[in-house]
Steps between C-alpha positions, in 0.01 A plus 500: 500500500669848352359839732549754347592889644192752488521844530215525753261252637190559268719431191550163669118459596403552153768266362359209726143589411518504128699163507251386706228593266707346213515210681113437602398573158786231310389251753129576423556477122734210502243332670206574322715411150571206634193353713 
């Protein structure tokens, strides 16, 4: 696991949240390709 250096804590909030999202929505498509 690679952390990176943010300039300021919401830059690093926002990073996590948008992977998140990424991540919920390739795991919902992925499986609804795939079902």
């Amino acid at each position: 696991m690679i952390l990176c250096e943010f300039s300021d804590k919401e830059t690093f909030l926002y990073s996590l949240r948008l992977k998140a999202v990424f991540n919920t929505v390739n795991c919902f498509w992925t499986n609804y390709i795939w079902r």
